[in-house]
C-alpha positions as CSV (number, residue, x, y, z in Angstrom):
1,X,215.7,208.3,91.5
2,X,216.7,206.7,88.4
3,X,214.3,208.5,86.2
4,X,215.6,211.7,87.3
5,X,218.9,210.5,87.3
6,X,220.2,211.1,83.4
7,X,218.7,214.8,83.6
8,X,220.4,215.3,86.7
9,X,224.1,213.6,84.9
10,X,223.5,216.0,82.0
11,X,222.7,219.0,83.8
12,X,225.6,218.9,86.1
13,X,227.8,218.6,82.9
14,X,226.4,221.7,81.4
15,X,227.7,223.5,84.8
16,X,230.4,221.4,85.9
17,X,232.1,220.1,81.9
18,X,232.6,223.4,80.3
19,X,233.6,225.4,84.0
20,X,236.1,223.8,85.8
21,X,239.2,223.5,83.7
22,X,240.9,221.6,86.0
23,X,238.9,218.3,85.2
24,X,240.5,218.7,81.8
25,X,243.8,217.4,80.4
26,X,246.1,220.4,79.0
27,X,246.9,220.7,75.6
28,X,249.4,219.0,73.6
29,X,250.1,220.5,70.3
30,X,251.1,217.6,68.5
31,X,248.8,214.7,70.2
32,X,245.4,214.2,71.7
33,X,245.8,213.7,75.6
34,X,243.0,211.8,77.2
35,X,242.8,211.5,81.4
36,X,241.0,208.7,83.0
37,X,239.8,209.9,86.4
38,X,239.5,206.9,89.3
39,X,236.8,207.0,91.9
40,X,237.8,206.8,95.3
41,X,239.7,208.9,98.0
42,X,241.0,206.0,99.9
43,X,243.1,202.5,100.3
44,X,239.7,200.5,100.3
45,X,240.3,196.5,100.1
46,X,239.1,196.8,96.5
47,X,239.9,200.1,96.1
48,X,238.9,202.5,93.1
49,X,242.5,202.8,91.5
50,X,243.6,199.9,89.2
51,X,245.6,198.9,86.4
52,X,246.3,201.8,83.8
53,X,244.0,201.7,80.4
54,X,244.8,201.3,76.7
55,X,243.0,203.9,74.8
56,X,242.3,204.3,71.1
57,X,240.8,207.1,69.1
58,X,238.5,206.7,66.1
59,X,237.6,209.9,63.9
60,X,234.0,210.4,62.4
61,X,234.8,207.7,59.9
62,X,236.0,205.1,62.4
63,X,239.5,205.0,61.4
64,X,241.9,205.0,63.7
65,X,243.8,208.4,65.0
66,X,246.0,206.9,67.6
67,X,246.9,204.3,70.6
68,X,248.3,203.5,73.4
69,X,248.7,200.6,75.1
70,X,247.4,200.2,79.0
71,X,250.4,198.2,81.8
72,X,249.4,196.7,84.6
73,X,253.0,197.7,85.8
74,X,251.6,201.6,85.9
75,X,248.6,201.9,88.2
76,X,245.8,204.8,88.5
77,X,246.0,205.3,92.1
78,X,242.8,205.6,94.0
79,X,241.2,209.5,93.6
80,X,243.8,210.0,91.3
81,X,244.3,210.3,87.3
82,X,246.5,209.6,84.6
83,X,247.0,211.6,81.3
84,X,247.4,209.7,78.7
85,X,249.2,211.6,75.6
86,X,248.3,209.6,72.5
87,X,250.2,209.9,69.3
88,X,248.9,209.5,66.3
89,X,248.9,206.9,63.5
90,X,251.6,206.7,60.4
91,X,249.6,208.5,58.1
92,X,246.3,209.6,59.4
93,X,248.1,213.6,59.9
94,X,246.0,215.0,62.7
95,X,242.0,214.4,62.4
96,X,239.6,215.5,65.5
97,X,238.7,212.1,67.5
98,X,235.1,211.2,68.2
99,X,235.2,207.7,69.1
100,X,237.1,206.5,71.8
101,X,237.9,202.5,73.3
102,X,238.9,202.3,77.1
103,X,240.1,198.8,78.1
104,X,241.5,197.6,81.5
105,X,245.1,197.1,81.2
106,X,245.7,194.5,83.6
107,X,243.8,192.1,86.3
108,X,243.7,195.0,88.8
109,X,239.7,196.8,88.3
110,X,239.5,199.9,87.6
111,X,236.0,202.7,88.8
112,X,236.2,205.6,86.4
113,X,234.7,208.4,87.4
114,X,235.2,210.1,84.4
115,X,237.1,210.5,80.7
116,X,238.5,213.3,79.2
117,X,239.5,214.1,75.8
118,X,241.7,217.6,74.6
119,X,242.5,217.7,71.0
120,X,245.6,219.6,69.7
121,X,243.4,222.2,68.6
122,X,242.1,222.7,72.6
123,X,238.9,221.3,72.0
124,X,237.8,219.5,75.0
125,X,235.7,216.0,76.0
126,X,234.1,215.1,78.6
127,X,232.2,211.7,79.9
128,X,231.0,210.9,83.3
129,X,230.4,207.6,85.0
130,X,226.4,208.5,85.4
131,X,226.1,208.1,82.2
132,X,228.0,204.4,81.8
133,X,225.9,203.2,85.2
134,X,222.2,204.6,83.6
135,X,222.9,202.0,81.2
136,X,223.7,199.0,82.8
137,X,227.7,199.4,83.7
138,X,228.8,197.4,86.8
139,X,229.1,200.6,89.4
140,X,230.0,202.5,92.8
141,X,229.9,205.4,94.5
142,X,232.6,208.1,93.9
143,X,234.1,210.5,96.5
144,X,235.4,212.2,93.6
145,X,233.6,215.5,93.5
146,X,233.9,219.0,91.8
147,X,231.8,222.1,90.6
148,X,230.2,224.6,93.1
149,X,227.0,221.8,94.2
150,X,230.1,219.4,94.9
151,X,228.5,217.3,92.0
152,X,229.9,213.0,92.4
153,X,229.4,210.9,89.7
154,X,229.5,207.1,90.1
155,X,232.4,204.9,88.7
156,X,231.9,202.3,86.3
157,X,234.4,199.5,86.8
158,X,236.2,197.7,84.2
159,X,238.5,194.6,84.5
160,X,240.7,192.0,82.4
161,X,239.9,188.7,84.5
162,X,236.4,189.8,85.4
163,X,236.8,188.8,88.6
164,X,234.3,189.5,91.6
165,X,231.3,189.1,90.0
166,X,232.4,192.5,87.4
167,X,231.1,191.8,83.9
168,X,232.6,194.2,81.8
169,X,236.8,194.4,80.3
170,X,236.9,197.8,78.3
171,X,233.9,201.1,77.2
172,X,233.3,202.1,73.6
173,X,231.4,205.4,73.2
174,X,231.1,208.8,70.7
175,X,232.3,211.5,72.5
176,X,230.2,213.9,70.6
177,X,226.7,212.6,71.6
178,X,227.4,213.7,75.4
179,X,227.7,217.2,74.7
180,X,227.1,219.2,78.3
181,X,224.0,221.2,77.1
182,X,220.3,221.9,79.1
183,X,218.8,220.3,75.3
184,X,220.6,217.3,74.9
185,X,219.9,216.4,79.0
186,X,216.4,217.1,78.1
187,X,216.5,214.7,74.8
188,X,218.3,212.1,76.7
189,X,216.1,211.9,80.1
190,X,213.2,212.0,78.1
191,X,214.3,208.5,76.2
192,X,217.6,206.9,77.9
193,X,217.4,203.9,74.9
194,X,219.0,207.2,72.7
195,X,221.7,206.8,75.2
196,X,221.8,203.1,76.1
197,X,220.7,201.0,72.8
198,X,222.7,202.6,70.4
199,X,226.5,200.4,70.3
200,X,228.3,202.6,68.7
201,X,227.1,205.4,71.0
202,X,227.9,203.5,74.5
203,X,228.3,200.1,74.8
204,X,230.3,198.2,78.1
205,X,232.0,195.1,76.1
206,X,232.4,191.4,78.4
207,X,235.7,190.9,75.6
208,X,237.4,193.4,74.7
209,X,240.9,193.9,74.1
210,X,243.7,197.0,73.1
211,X,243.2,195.7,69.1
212,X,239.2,195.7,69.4
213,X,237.9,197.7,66.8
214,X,234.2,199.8,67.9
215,X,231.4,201.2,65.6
216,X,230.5,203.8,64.3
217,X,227.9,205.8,62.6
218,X,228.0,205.8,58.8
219,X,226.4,208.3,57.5
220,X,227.4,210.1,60.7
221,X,224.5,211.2,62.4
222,X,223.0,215.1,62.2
223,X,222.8,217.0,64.9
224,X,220.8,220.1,65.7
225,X,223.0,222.8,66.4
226,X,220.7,225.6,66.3
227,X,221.2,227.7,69.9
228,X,224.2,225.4,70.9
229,X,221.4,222.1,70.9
230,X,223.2,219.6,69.8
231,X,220.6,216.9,70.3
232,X,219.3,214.6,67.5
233,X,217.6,215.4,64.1
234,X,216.7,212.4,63.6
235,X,216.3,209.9,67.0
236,X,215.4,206.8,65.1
237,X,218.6,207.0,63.1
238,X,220.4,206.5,66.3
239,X,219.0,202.8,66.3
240,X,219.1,201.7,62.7
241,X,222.0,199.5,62.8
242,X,222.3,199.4,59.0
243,X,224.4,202.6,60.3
244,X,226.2,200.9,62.2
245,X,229.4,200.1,60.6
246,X,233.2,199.1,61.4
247,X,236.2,199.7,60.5
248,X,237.8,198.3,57.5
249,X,240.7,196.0,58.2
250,X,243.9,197.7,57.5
251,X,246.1,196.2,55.2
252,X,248.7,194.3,57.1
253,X,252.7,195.1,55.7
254,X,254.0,192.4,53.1
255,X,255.1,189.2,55.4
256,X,253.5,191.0,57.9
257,X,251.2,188.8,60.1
258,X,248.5,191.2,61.8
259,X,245.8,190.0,63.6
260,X,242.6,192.6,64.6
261,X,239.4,192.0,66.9
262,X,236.4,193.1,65.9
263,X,233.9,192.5,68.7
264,X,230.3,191.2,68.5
265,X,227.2,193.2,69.2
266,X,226.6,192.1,73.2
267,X,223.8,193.4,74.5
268,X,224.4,195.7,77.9
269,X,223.1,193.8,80.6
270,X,221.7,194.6,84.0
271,X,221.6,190.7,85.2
272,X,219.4,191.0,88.1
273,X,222.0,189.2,89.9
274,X,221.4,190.3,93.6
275,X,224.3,190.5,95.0
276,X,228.2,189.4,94.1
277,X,229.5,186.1,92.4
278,X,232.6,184.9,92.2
279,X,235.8,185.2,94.6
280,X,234.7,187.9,97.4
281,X,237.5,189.9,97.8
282,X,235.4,193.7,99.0
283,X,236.2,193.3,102.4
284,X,235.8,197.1,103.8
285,X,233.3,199.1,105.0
286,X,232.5,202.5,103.7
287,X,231.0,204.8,105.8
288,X,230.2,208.0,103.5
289,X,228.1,211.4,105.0
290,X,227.6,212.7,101.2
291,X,223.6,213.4,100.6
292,X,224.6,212.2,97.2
293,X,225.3,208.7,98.1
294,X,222.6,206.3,98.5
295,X,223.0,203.1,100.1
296,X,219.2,202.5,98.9
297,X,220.2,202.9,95.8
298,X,223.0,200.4,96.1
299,X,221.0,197.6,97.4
300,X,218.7,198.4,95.1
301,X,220.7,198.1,91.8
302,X,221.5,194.9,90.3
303,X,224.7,196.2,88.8
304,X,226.3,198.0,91.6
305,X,229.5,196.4,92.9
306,X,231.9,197.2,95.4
307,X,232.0,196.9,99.2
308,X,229.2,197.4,102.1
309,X,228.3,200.9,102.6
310,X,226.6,203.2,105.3
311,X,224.8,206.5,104.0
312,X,225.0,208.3,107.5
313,X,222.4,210.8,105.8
314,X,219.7,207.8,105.0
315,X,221.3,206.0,108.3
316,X,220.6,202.6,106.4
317,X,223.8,200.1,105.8
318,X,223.8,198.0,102.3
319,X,225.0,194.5,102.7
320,X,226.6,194.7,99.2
321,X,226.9,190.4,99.1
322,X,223.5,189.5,99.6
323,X,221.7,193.4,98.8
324,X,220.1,193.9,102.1
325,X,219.0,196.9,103.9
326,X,219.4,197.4,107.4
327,X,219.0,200.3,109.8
328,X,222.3,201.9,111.4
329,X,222.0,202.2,115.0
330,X,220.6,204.7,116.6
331,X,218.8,205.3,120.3
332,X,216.0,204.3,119.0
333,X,217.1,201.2,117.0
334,X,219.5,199.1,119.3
335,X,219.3,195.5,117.7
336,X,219.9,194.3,114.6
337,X,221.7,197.5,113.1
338,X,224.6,198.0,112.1
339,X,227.1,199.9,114.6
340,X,229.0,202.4,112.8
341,X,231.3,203.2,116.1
342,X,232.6,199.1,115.8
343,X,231.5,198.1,112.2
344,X,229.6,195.8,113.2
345,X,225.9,194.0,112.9
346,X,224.3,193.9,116.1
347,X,222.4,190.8,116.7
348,X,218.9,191.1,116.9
349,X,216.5,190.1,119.9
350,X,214.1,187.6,118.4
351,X,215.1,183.7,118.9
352,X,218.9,182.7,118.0
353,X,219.4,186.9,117.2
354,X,216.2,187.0,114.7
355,X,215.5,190.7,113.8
356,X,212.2,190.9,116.1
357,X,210.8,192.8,113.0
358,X,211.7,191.0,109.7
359,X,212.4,187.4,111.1
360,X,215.4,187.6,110.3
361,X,219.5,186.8,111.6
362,X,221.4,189.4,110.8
363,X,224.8,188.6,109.2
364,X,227.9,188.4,111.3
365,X,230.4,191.0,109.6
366,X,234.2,191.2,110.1
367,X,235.9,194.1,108.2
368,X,239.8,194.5,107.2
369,X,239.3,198.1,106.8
370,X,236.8,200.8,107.1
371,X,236.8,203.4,105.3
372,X,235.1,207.1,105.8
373,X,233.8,209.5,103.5
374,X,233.3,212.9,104.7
């Protein structure tokens, strides 16, 4: 699934980025406005709404165009967004942002489905959560959906205290290397490391604050533009860090005491962890008929997060703490299932409840809330 996964992200953002205006923040004359989409429809124990971001915009040459700080007194609610109108510098007079820094602004987590940039001139953004999760981001399923195949990206979560076994505080990515056309899908599910390796393209950063300053490319890469392509000229360029430059320091005001972060080069990480360290606080149960969400594919990921989930269409339940598979039951399967009537694991019928077929117990579940999708 995963292989087929980035084409899939891209292609959906040829149809579902340039046609549905909605998704899209509207324009402000005198600012870039920026919306940060959450992931989730409802009040689940750790639900997909959370504190609301800083953001800060970079132009091609890394300097900053504007910021504004996130408050964990203002909260994204869950399958809501926030847009975020950010003025820019003393100074910089109005250049087009391509860089852009997302950073949890406060201990509550935050799954973003997607961002969105409009520029004064109504030039618009887009990036989804696919494409954060294809390269290691800590992730969930979305019931945020749009476009005429009811396309769901996953959210990627990011969080202050890094609490419940999340990894990750803030994104740094280019805008401009996530254009929504057939070519670039093609360029980028054909070699995901132009997508993943590349810092100052997308990188999820452990530390990162609202002062962190993020790469860029210097010379800026080239594009091929010919037909509307916009894929690489030159693919290895995209890797040689020798382009990859920051920011100079601005020059702090006389008696003026200013202190900036520049952050080091982690490495993203997918760290085969399987299943959730730290305090356990996902406590729900979500039970979601979408054939787009696979709780497979949950189990199955080292860096998905969140709480236990039943895919009525795969009728499988993911055990999210320990990243086990069982069946949901069925008339056919009657022990050690998962009942999605009382959200609960039936026992199984071997010795002391062993599943008969695996050996064994099935884990005792107790749920503060379930939650369904569909």
């Amino acid at each position: 699934m995963a292989g087929l996964a980035v084409l899939e992200i891209a292609a959906s953002l040829v149809g579902v980025g340039l046609m549905i205006p909605g998704l899209l923040p509207a324009k402000d004359a005198n600012a870039p406005v920026v919306r940060i989409q959450a992931g989730s429809p409802s009040d689940i124990t750790h639900d997909l709404g959370g504190d609301l971001p800083g953001v800060r915009l970079f132009d091609v040459w890394g300097r900053l165009v504007g910021e504004k700080k996130g408050s964990k007194k203002k909260e994204i609610k869950t399958s809501s967004f926030w847009d975020i109108t950010v003025p820019f510098a003393d100074g910089v007079g109005n250049p087009p942002s391509e860089y852009i820094s997302v950073v949890n602004g406060g201990d509550d987590a935050l799954c973003v489905a997607y961002v969105a940039l409009t520029q004064p001139d109504d030039t618009k953004k887009i990036f989804y959560g696919d494409f954060a999760k294809e390269c290691g981001a800590d992730w969930y399923h979305s019931w945020f959906k749009t476009g005429d195949d009811d396309y769901q990206p996953a959210c990627f979560w990011i969080d202050k205290n890094r609490s419940n076994g999340l990894h990750y505080q803030g994104i740094g990515l280019h805008f401009n290397d996530f254009a929504p056309t057939e070519e670039r899908a093609k360029q980028l599910n054909e070699n995901r490391d132009l997508m993943c390796k590349s810092q100052p393209r997308l990188h999820m950063y452990e530390e990162m604050d609202y002062e962190t300053y993020i790469p860029f490319f210097n010379p800026p890469l080239e594009l091929e533009t010919k037909d509307g392509a916009m894929t690489d000229k030159d693919p290895g360029a995209v890797f040689d860090e020798s382009r990859w430059a920051m920011p100079e320091k601005p020059k702090p005001q006389e008696d003026d005491e200013v202190e900036i972060h520049f952050p080091n080069r982690f490495v993203l990480r997918g760290d085969g962890n399987s299943g959730i360290s730290g305090s356990r606080n996902f406590t729900a149960v979500v039970i979601s008929t979408s054939p787009r969400h696979s709780a497979k594919e949950l189990c199955e990921s080292p860096t998905s997060r969140g709480d236990d989930f039943v895919s009525s269409t795969e009728n499988l339940f993911c055990d999210m703490e320990l990243k086990k598979l069982w069946p949901v039951c069925d008339t056919q399967t009657t022990s050690a299932c998962f009942d999605t009537t009382s959200s609960t694991m039936r026992p199984g019928k071997g010795l002391r409840g062993r599943d008969s077929r695996s050996g064994m117990v099935p884990p005792a579940k107790s749920y503060t809330k379930t939650v369904r999708w569909g």
